[in-house]
N, C-alpha and C positions, 0 to 999 in steps of 0.2 A: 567109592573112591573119592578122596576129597577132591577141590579145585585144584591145589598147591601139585596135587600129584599128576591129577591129568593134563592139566597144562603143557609141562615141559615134553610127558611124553608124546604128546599130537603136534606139538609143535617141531621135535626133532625130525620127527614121520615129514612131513612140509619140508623141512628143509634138505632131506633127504633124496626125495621125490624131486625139488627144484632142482639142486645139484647135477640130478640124473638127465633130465630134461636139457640144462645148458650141454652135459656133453655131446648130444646129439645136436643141437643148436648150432656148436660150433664150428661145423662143417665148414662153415666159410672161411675159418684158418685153415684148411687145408687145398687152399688156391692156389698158393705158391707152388704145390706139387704137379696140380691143371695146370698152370700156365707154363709150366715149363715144358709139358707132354705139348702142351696147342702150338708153342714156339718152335718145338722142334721137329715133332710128327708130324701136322698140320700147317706150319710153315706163316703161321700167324705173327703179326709183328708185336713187340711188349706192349705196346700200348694199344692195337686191339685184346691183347689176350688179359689186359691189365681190365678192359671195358667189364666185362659181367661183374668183377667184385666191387667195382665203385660205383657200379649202379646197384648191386645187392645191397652194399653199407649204405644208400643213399636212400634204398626203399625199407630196409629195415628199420632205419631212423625215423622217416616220417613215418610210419606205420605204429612207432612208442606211442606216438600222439595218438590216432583213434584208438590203439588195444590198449592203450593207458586208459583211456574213461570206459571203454567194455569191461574192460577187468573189474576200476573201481566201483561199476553199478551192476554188473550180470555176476562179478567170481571170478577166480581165477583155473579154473577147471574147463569151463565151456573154452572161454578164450585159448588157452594153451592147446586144449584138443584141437581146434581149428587150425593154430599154428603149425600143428602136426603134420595135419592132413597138408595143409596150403605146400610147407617144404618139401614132404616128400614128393606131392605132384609137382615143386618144380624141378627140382632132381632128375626125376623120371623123364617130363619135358625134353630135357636137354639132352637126354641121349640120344631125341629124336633131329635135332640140328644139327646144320654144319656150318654155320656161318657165325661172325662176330656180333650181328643184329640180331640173329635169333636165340645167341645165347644171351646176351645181351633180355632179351626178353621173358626168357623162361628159369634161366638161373637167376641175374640183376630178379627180374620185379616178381617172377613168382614165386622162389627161394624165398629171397630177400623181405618182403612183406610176411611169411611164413614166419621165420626167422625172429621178427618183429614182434608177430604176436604173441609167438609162444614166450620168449624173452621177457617181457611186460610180464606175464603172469606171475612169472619165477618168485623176484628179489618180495614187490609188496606183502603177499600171505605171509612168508618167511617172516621178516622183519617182525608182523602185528604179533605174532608168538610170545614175544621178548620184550625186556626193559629196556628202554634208550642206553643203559650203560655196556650193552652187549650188543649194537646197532652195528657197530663195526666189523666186530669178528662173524657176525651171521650174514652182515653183507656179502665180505670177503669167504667166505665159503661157500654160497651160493654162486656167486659169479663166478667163483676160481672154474666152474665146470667149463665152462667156456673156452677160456685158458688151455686148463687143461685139455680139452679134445682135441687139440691136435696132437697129442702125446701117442694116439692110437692113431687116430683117423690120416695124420698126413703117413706115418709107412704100410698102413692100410689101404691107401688110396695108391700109393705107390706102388705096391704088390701088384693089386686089380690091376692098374695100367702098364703092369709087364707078362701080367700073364693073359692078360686079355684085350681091352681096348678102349679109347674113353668113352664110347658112348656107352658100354659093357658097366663100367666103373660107376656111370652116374646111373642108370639102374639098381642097381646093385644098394648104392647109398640109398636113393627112394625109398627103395622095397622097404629098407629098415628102419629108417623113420616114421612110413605110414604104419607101421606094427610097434613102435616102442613108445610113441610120443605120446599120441592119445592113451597107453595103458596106464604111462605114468602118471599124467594128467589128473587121472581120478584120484591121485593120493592129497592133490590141491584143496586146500579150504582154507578160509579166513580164519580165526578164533570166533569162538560163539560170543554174539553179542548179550551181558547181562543185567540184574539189576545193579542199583551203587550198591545195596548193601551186601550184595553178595563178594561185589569187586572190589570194595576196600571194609576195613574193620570198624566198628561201631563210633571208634573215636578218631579216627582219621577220614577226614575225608578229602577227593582230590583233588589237586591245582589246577585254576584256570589254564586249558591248553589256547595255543593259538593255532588255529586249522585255517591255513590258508587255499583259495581256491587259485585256478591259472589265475584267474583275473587280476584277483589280487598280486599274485606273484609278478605278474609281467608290470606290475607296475612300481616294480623295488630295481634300483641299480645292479644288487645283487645277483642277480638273474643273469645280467649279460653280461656280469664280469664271471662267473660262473660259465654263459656258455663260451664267449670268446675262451677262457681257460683251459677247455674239452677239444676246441678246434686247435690250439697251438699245441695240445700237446698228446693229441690221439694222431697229428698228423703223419709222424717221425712213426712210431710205431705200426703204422698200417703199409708206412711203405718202405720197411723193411721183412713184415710179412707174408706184403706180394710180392718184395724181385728177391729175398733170399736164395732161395735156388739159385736163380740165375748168376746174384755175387759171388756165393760160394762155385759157381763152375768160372767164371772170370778172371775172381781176385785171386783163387788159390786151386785153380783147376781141378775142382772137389764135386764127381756127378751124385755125390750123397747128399743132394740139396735138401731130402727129408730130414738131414740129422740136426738142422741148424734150426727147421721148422720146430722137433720137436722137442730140442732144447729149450729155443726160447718159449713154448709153451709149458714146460714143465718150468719155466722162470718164472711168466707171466701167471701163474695160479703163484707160484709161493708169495709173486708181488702182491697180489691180490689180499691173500692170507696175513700177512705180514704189513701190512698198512693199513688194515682193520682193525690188528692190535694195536698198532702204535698210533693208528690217528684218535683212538677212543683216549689213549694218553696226553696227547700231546695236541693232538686239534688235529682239522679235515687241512686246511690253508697251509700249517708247517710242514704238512707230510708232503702237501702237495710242492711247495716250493723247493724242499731235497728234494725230492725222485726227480723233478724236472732240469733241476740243477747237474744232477750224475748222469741224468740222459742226454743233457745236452754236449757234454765231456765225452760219452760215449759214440754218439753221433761226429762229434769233430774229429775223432782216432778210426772210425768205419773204414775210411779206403786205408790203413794202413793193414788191417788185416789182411794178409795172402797168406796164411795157413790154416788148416787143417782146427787146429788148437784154437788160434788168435778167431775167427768164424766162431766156434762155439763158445768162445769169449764170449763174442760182440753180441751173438744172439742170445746168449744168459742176462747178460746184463739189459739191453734192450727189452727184453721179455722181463726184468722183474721191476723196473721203472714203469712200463706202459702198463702193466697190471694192475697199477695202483688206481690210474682213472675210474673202473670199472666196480671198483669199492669207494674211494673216496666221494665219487658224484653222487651217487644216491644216496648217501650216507648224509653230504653235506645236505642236498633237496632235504631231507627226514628234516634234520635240524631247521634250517633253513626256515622251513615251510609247515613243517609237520608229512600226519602219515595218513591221514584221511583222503587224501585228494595225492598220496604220492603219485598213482598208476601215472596220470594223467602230466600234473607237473614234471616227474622225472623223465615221461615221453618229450616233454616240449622242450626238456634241457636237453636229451638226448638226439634232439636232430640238430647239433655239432656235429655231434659223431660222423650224421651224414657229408656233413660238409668235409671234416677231414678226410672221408673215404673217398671224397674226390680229390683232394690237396693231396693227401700224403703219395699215395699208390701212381696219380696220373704226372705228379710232378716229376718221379724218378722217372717211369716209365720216358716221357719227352724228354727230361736231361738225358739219358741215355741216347734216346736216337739220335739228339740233335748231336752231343760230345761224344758219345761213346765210352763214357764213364757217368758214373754217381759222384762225382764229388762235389760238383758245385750242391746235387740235391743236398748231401750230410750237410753239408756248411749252411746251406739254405734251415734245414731239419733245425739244427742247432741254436741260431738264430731266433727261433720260433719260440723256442725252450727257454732261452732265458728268457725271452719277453713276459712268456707262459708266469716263470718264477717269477719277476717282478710286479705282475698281475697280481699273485696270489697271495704276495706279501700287503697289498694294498686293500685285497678283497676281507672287510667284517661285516659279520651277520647282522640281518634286520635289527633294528632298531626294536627293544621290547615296546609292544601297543597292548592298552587295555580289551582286551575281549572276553565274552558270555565265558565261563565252562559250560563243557559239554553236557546236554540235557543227561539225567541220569539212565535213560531208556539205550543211553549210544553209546556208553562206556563201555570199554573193551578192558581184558583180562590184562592189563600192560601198564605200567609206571608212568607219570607223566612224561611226555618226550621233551629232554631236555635242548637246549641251547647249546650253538657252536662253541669248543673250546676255543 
């Protein structure tokens, strides 16, 4: 079988396998449905019960950074299985606690580091499969899995915690991530590294790439306009996905607080999907500056929903703007920086994430106790978002620098990687 043929097929097999992997991953959207069982059952205040997901977001983030360079030097196989095993013993953990430190300690950091590692392994292999002109839509369908899980997992967690009990329920989740992670895991592999002549044709040969390392990276402006741009606008999105429930029983006395979870997660992949396409069009920076733009219009109209209907609005809408982060950031890193050293650089872009997993989730939670409403948070959320747009209208790619091409022995099966539009 020639190259041109096996390529595409090992590489969809990869991207398949990732896909499957984020939806187990993404357990952590499905907190809104725990924190409202902790708030109510267990008599936990929002902002203890708000504590295990902003330190899980906060341990998953810093966690990109080391399983970002495991990945890019061990594979993405070892790493993800690890991820596996780590999540589902924190899961299981937790049903052995009852307290807001202890879950705190075994959902937050030993979840959340799981979560971390296996995540890292996903997007990189995926991507090396493909030509830069297809960077987008492979991002966005590897992460949409993420997204996606709470489509199942939040009325699946809700069920467990009506028919049984929460420490019942996080059992339960363990069990099946220590058996589904790791099986997946082995479908992971990079593309085979070959010779040039085999990887381009006798008269083509290819363009000097620029591979940059962190090093490099942290030493381009772009980087922190980049990550500041991930913390304003992963903010609003995290902390509609932890007190949803609780809005929808508030604003519009709605105890189907699952359904707005998994609307807006059934949002949050098409955003995903859907600004993969269009930023391969149009650029990473313009997608970014609409979506934040409509989120932050959607964020200023939040306390006006008290129904049923107007809830599945806000969390549609909300889910398919925040989607967009979680393609467009690794996507722009690709460009940005290139794909050599992604694991590692998209880790170090990625611990934003961590920061707004504290900003977004802990700021409703205290506006709430302190007001007894969200709305100064949406107005605060809002706020964020245009700043986020006007960032992103300012943020251009590196400056083109002379560098080596790549030795012929380290070409991979893939097109040069192009430059931001």
């Amino acid at each position: 079988m020639n190259q041109k043929t096996t390529l595409p097929s090992s590489g969809w097999t990869v991207v398949i396998a990732a896909l499957a992997i984020n939806l187990i991953l993404g357990v952590l959207y499905a907190w809104g449905v725990i924190l409202k069982a902790l708030v109510s059952e267990w008599h936990w205040s929002r902002t203890d019960a708000t504590m295990p997901m902003s330190v899980a977001t906060v341990c998953f983030a810093a966690m990109m950074v080391f399983a970002g360079r495991c990945q890019d030097k061990f594979g993405p196989r070892l790493v993800a299985t690890a991820g596996g095993i780590m999540l589902g013993l924190g899961l299981v953990a937790s049903a052995l606690v009852h307290s807001p430190a202890g879950m705190a300690l075994t959902f937050g950091v030993g979840a959340g580091l799981g979560i971390g590692l296996g995540y890292s392994a996903t997007t990189p292999p995926s991507i090396k499969w493909f030509p830069p002109a297809r960077k987008g839509l492979i991002t966005g369908i590897v992460v949409s899995g993420v997204g996606l899980a709470a489509v199942y997992i939040a009325p699946l967690t809700q069920y467990l915690l009506k028919k049984t009990s929460i420490p019942t329920t996080f059992l339960w989740l363990g069990a099946g991530t220590l058996v589904l992670v790791p099986l997946l895991a082995q479908l992971l592999r990079n593309p085979p590294v070959q010779p040039l002549a085999q990887a381009t044709s006798a008269r083509t040969a290819p363009a000097p790439r620029h591979e940059s390392d962190w090093q490099e990276m942290l030493h381009t402006s772009q980087f922190y306009q980049l990550w500041l741009l991930m913390v304003l606008s992963a903010s609003a999105g995290l902390m509609i996905i932890a007190q949803v429930a609780v809005i929808a029983k508030e604003q519009a006395n709605w105890s189907w607080g699952f359904v707005p979870i998994a609307t807006l997660a059934i949002f949050n992949t098409f955003g995903r999907l859907l600004s993969g396409v269009v930023s391969d069009k149009i650029g990473r920076t313009r997608t970014m500056t609409l979506a934040f733009l409509l989120q932050a219009v959607n964020m200023m109209a939040f306390s006006h929903y008290n129904t049923p209907q107007l809830l599945i609005f806000g969390s549609a809408f909300t889910g398919l703007c925040y989607g967009t982060i979680f393609t467009l950031m690794p996507a722009a890193t690709a460009d940005f920086y290139g794909i050599r050293n992604l694991g590692v650089n998209y880790g170090l872009l990625f611990t934003a994430f961590g920061v707004a997993g504290v900003v977004g989730p802990i700021l409703g939670a205290r506006i709430h106790d302190s007001f007894g409403s969200y709305l100064y948070a949406f107005y605060i959320s809002a706020a964020m978002l245009v700043a986020g747009a006007l960032l992103a209208i300012w943020t251009k790619p590196p400056s083109a620098r002379a560098v080596p091409a790549i030795p012929p022995q380290e070409v991979s099966p893939q097109k040069p990687v192009s430059t931001l539009k």
